[in-house]
C-alpha positions as CSV (number, residue, x, y, z in Angstrom):
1,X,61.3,-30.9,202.9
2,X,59.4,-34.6,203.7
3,X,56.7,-35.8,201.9
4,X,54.3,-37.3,204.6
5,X,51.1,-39.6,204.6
6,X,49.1,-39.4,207.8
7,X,47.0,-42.2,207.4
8,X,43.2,-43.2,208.7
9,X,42.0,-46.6,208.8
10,X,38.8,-48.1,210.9
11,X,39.0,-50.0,213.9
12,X,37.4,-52.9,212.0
13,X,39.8,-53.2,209.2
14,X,42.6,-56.1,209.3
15,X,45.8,-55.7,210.4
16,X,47.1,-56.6,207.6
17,X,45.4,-54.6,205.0
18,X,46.4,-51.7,206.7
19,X,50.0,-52.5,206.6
20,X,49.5,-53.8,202.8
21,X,48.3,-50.2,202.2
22,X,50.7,-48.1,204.2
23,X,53.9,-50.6,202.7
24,X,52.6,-49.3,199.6
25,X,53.4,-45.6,200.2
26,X,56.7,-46.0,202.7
27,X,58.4,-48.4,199.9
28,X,57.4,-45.0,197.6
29,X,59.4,-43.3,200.3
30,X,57.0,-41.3,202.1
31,X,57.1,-40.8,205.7
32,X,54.4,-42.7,207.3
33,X,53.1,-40.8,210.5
34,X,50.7,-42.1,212.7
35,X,47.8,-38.8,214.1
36,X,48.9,-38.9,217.4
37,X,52.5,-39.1,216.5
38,X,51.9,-36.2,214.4
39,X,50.7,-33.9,216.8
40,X,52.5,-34.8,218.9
41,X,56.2,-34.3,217.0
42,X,54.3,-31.1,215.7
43,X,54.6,-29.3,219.0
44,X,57.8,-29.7,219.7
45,X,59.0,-29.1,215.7
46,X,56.5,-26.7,214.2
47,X,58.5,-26.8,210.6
48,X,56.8,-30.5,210.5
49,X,53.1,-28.6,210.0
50,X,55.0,-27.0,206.6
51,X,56.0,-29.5,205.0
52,X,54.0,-32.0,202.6
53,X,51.6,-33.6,204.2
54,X,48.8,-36.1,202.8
55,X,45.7,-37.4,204.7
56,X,45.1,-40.9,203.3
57,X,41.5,-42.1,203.8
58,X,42.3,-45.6,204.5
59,X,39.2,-46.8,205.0
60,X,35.4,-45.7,205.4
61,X,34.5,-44.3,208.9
62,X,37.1,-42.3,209.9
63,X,35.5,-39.1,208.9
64,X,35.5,-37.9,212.4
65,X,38.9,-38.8,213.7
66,X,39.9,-37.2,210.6
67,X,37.9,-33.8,211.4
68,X,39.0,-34.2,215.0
69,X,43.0,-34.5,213.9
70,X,42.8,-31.6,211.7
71,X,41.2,-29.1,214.0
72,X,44.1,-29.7,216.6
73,X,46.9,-30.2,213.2
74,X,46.7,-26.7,212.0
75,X,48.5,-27.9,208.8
76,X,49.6,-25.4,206.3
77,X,46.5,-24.6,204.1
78,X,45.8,-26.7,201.3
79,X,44.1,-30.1,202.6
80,X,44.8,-33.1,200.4
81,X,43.2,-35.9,200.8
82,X,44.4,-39.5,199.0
83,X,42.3,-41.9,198.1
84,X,42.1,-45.2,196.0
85,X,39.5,-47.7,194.7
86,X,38.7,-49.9,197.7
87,X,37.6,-49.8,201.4
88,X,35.2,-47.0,201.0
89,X,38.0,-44.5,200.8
90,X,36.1,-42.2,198.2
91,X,33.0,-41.9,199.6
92,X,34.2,-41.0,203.0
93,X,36.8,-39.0,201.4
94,X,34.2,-36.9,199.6
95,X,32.5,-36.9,202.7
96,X,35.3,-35.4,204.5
97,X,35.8,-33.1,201.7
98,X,32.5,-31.6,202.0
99,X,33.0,-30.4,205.3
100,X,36.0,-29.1,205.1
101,X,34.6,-27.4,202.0
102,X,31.9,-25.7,204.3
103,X,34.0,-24.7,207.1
104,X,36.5,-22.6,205.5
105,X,39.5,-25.1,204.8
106,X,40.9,-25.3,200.8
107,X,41.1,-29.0,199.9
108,X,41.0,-31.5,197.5
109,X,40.8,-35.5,197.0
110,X,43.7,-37.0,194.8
111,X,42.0,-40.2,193.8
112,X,43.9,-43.2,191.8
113,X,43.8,-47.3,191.7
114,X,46.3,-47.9,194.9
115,X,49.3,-48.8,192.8
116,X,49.3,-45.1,190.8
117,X,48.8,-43.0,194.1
118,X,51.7,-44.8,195.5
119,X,53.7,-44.1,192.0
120,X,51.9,-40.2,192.4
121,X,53.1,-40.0,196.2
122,X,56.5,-41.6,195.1
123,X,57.0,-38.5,192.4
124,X,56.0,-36.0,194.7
125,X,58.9,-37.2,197.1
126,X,61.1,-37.0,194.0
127,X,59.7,-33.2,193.6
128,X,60.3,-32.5,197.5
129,X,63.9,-33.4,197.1
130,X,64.7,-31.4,194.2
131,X,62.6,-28.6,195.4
132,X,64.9,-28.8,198.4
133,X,67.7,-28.4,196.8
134,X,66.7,-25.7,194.5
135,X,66.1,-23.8,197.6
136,X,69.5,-24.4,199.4
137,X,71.4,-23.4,195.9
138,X,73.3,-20.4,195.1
139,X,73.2,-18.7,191.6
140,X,75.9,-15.6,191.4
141,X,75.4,-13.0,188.4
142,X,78.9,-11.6,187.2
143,X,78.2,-8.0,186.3
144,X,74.5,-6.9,185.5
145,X,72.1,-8.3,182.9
146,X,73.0,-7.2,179.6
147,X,71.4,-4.0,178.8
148,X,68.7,-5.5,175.9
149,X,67.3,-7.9,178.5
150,X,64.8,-5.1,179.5
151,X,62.1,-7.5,180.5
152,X,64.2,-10.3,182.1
153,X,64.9,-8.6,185.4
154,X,64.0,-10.6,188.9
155,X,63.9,-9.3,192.5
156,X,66.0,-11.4,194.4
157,X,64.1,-11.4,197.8
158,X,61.2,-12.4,195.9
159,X,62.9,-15.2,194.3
160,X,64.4,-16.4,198.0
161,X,60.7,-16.2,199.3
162,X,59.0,-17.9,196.5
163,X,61.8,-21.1,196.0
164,X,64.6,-20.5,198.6
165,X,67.2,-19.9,196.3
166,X,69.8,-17.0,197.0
167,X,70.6,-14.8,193.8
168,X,74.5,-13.2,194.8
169,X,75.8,-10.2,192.5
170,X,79.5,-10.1,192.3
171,X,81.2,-7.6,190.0
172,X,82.9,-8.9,186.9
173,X,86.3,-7.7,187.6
174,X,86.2,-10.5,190.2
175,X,86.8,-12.9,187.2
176,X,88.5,-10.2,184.8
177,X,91.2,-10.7,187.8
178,X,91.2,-14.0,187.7
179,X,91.8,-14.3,183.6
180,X,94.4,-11.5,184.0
181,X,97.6,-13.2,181.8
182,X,100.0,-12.1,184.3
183,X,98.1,-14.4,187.1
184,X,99.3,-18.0,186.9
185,X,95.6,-20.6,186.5
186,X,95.8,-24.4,186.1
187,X,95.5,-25.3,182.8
188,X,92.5,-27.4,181.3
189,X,92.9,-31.0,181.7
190,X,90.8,-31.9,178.9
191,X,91.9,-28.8,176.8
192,X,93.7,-30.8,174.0
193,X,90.6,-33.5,173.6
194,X,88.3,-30.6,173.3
195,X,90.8,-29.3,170.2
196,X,91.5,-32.9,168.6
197,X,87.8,-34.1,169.0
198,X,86.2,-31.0,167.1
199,X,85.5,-31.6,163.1
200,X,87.0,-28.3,162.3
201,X,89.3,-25.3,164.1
202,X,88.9,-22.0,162.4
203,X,90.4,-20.3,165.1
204,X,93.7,-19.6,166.4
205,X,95.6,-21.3,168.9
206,X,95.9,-18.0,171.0
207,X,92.4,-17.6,170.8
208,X,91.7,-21.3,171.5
209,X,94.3,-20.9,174.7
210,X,92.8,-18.1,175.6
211,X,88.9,-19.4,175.9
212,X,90.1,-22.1,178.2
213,X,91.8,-19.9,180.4
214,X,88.3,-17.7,180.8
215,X,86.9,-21.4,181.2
216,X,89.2,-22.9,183.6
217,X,89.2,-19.3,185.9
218,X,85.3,-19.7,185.6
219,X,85.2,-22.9,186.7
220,X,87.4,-21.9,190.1
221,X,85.2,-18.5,190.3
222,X,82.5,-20.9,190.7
223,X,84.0,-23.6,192.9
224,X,85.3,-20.8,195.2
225,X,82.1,-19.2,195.8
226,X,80.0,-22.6,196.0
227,X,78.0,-21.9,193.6
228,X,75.1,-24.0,192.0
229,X,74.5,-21.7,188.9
230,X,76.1,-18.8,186.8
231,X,75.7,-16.2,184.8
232,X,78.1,-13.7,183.4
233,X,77.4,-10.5,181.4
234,X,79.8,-12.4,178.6
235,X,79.6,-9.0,176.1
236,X,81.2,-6.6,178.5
237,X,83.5,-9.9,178.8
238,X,84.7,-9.6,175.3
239,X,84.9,-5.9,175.2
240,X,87.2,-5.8,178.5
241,X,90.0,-9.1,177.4
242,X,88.4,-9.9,173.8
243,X,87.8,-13.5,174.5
244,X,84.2,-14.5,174.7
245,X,82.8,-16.9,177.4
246,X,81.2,-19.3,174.6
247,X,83.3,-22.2,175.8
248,X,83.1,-21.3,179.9
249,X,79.7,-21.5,179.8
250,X,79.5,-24.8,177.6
251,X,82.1,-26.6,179.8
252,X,80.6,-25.7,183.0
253,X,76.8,-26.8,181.6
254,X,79.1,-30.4,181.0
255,X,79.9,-30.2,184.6
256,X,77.7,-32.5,186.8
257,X,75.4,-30.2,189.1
258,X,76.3,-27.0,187.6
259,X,74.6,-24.5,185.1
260,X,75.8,-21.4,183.2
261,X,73.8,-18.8,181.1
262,X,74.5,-16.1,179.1
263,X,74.4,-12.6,179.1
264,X,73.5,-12.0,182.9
265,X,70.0,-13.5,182.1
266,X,68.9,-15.3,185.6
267,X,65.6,-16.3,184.7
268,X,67.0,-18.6,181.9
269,X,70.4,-20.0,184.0
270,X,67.4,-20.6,187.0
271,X,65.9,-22.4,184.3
272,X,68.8,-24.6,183.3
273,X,69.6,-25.5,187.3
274,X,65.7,-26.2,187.8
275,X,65.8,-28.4,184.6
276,X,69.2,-30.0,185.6
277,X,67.9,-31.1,189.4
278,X,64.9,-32.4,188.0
279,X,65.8,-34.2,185.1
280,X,69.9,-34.6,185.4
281,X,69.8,-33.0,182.0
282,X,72.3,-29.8,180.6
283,X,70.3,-27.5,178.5
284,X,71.0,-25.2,175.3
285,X,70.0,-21.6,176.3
286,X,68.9,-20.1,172.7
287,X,67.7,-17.4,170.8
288,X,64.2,-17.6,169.5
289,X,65.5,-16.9,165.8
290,X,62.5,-17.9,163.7
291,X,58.8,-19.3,163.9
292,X,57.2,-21.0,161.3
293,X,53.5,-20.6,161.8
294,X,52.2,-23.4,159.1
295,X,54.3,-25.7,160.4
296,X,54.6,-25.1,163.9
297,X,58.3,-24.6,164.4
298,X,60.9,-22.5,166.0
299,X,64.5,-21.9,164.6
300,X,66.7,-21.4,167.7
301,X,70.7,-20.5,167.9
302,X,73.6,-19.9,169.9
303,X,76.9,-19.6,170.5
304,X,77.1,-21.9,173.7
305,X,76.2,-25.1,173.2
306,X,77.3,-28.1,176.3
307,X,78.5,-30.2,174.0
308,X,77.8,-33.1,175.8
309,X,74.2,-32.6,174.1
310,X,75.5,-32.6,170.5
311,X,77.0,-35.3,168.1
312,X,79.8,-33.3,166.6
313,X,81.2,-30.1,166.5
314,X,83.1,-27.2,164.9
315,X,85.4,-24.6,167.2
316,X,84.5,-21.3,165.0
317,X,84.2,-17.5,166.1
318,X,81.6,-15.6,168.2
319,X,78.9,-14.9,165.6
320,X,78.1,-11.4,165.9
321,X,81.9,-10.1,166.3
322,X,83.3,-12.5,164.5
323,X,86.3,-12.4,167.9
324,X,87.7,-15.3,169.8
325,X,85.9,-18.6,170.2
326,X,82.2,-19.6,169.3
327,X,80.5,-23.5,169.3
328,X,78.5,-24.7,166.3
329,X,76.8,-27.7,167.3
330,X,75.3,-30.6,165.3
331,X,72.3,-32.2,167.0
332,X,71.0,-35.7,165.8
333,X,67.4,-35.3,165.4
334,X,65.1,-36.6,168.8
335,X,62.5,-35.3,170.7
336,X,63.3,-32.3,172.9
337,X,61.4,-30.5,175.6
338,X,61.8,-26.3,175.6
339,X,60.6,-24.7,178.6
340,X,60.9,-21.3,180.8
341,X,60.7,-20.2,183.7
342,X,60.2,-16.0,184.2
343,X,58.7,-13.4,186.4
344,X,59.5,-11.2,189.1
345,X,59.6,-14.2,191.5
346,X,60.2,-17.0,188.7
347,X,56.4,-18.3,189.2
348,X,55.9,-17.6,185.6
349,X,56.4,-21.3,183.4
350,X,56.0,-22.4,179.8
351,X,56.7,-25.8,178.4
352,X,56.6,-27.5,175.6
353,X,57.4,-30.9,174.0
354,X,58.7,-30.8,170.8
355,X,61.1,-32.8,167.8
356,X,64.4,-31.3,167.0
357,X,64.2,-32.0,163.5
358,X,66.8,-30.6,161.8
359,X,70.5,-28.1,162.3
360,X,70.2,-24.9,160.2
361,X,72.9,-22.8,158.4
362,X,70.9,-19.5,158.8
363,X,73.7,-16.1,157.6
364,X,74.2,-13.6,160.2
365,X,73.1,-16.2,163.6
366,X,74.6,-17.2,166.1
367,X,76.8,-20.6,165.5
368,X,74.6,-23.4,166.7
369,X,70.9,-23.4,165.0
370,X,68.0,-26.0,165.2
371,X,64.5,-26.2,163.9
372,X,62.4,-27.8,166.7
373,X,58.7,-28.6,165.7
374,X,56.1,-28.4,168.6
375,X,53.4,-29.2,170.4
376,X,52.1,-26.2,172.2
377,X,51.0,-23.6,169.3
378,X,54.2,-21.5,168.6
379,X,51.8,-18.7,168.5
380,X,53.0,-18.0,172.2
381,X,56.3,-16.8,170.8
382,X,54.6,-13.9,169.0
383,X,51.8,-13.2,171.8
384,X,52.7,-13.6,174.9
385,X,56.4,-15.0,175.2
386,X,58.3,-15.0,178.6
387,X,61.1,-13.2,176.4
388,X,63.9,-14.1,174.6
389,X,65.9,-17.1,175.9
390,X,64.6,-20.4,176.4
391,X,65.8,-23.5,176.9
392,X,66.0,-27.2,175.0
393,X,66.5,-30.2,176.6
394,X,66.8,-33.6,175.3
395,X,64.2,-35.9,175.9
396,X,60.3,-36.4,176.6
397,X,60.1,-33.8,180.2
398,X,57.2,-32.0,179.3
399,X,54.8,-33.8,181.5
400,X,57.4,-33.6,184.0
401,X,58.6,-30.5,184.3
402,X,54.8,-29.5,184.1
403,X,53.9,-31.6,187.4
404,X,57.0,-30.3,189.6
405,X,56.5,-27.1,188.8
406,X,52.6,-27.1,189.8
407,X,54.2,-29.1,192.7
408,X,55.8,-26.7,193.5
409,X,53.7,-23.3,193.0
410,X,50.3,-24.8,193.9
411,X,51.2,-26.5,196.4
C-alpha cells in the first residue's frame, strides 16, 4: 500500500519552489500525484482512494481547489492535511480544516518545519511497506494453544480484517511425521558449531541429535508451507517424542524473515514477525517471572532464546521436566524495548523501553532469565497486562514500534 502526497500550490508561487517542495517528499519516497491525475487514476483503480493519501497545503489560497478535489476524491475517511512553516500553509490549512470540520469529514493538520514532514512522510512510507507485508504473511499454528493460555485466544477472520495476515491451523502430527526416526531429514549444517560454540553441554548427544532433527524438520515444515511465522504447541511436542522444540524455535527466530513462538501462543509469535518487519530484530518471547515494584523491574525467563541476541551460552535441559534440550542465555547488559501485541483482532499494544541490566539464576525457572528495568510503570503487569508472554528486543524501538502501530490502527 503507497504512501501518496497530493499536493496544492497557488498559481502565483514560483516554479521552482514548488518543485523544491514536492523533491522534498518524492526523495522521501512518496508518490507525488498531481489532483487531476488523482481522480482521474481513481476511476479506473478504486484501490488508489484506500491507500495513504496526504493533502499537502503547499501554499496559501488553495483552500477551494482543495474543497473542490475532495468532494469529487471520496478518499477513505480520515483527511490529513501536511503542512510546514512557510508560504502560508498553516493558516490556509487551518482554514481548510475548519470546513471540513463543519461538514462532516474527520481530519487533522500534521504540521512540522519542511525538512521533519518530509523525514515524518519518509517513515510513514517505511510503515506502509511493512504494514504490507504483515498483511501478505502467513503464520501456521501446529496443534492448538496450550491449554493455560486461557486469555490468549484470537479469531482469525478478525485478525485477516484488521492487518491482512492469514492465521492457518495444521495439526501437529503433520510435524510429528516429519521427526518420525524411521523418515530420513537432512541433517543441520551448522549442528556441530551450535555444540562446540556453547560454554557448557549438560546433555546427551542423543538428546542433542535429537533437538536438531525437530529443528531441521521444523525448519522444512515451514519452508514447505511458506510460512512467515510459527507456533507449535511444543508440550504436547515433548509428551508425544520427548524432545522439546527449545532449539526449533531459537534457530528459526536466527533465520532471516522468520519468527517462532512457543506454546501455540499467536498473539506473542504475531508479535515477534511484527517486531522483526519493523525493526529486522529476533525477539525473546518470555515469561513475566517477577516485578519489582521499588525498583521498577521485571525478571523474565525462558527456555528459547535466538541466540543470535545473546553473548554466550549453555545447552542444558527443558526447565520444568528437566527432558531433552533447553537454552540458557547470557545477555550483555543494553537497553531493550518489550512490547505486545493482544486482542481478539491484535489491536490491543503495549510498549515499553527499558535496560536489561542483569541475567538471573532464579531455582525452579525456565533456563534463560533477565532483569529488565523500565520505563512505563511495571504496575501494568499486575493491573491490566495483555497476559503472560511478552517480548524483548534489543535496542531503543519504543518510539518506533509506538508510531507504526498508531500508523497502522489509527489510520
Amino acid at each position: 500500500m503507497g504512501v501518496n502526497v497530493i499536493p496544492f500550490f497557488s498559481s502565483f508561487i514560483d516554479e521552482e519552489v514548488r518543485s523544491n517542495v514536492q523533491d522534498k517528499f518524492a526523495e522521501a519516497g512518496a508518490r507525488i500525484i498531481l489532483a487531476n491525475e488523482f481522480l482521474a487514476e481513481s476511476k479506473r483503480d478504486q484501490s488508489l482512494l484506500h491507500q495513504h493519501n496526504y493533502i499537502l497545503i503547499g501554499t496559501g489560497g488553495v483552500e477551494q481547489d482543495v474543497v473542490e478535489f475532495l468532494s469529487k476524491a471520496k478518499l477513505s475517511p480520515f483527511i490529513v492535511l501536511l503542512s510546514y512553516e512557510r508560504q502560508n500553509s498553516l493558516p490556509a490549512s487551518m482554514e481548510i480544516n475548519a470546513y471540513l470540520t463543519s461538514n462532516g469529514y474527520e481530519s487533522r493538520i500534521v504540521h512540522a518545519p519542511l525538512d521533519n514532514l518530509a523525514k515524518l512522510i519518509g517513515k510513514w512510507c517505511l510503515f506502509s511497506q511493512v504494514k504490507e507485508r504483515i498483511a501478505q504473511s502467513r503464520l501456521g499454528i501446529l496443534g492448538n494453544p496450550s491449554s493455560w493460555l486461557v486469555a490468549s485466544h484470537v479469531d482469525p477472520s478478525a485478525v485477516r480484517e484488521r492487518w491482512g495476515t492469514t492465521i492457518e491451523k495444521f495439526p501437529l502430527t503433520d510435524l510429528l511425521k516429519m521427526i518420525d526416526k524411521k523418515t530420513p531429514i537432512e541433517t543441520g549444517g551448522d549442528f556441530e558449531e551450535f555444540v562446540s560454540s556453547a560454554a557448557c553441554v549438560d546433555v546427551t548427544d542423543e538428546a542433542l541429535r535429537d533437538a536438531d532433527r525437530v529443528s531441521q524438520a521444523l525448519k522444512q515444515f515451514v519452508n514447505h508451507n511458506h510460512l512467515d511465522a510459527v507456533t507449535v504447541k511444543c508440550f504436547t511436542l515433548l509428551h508425544k517424542t520427548g524432545i522439546t522444540g527449545c532449539l526449533a524455535l531459537s534457530q528459526i527466530n536466527d533465520t532471516e524473515n522468520l519468527s517462532a513462538g512457543c506454546e501455540g501462543d499467536i498473539p506473542s509469535t504475531f508479535t515477534m514477525m511484527l517486531v522483526k518487519f519493523l525493526t529486522g530484530q529476533s525477539a525473546f518471547m518470555a515469561n513475566v517471572t517477577g516485578v519489582d515494584q521499588d525498583n521498577n523491574s521485571v525478571a523474565f525467563a525462558h527456555c528459547t532464546v535466538p541466540l543470535g541476541l545473546v553473548d554466550g551460552y549453555e545447552i542444558t535441559s527443558h526447565a520444568e521436566t528437566g527432558k531433552s534440550v533447553g537454552l540458557k542465555g547470557q545477555f550483555k547488559p543494553q537497553e531493550v524495548t518489550i512490547v505486545k501485541v493482544f486482542g481478539n483482532d491484535l489491536s490491543q499494544h503495549w510498549v515499553s523501553g527499558g535496560t536489561l541490566s542483569e541475567n538471573l539464576e532464579i531455582e525452579g525457572n525456565c533456563r534463560t532469565q533477565i532483569r529488565v528495568s523500565l520505563e512505563e510503570s511495571v504496575n501494568y503487569f499486575l493491573e491490566k497486562p495483555l497476559a503472560n508472554h511478552h517480548l524483548i528486543v534489543l535496542g531503543e524501538h519504543a518510539d518506533l514500534v509506538r508510531e507504526f502501530l498508531e500508523f497502522v490502527l489509527n489510520h
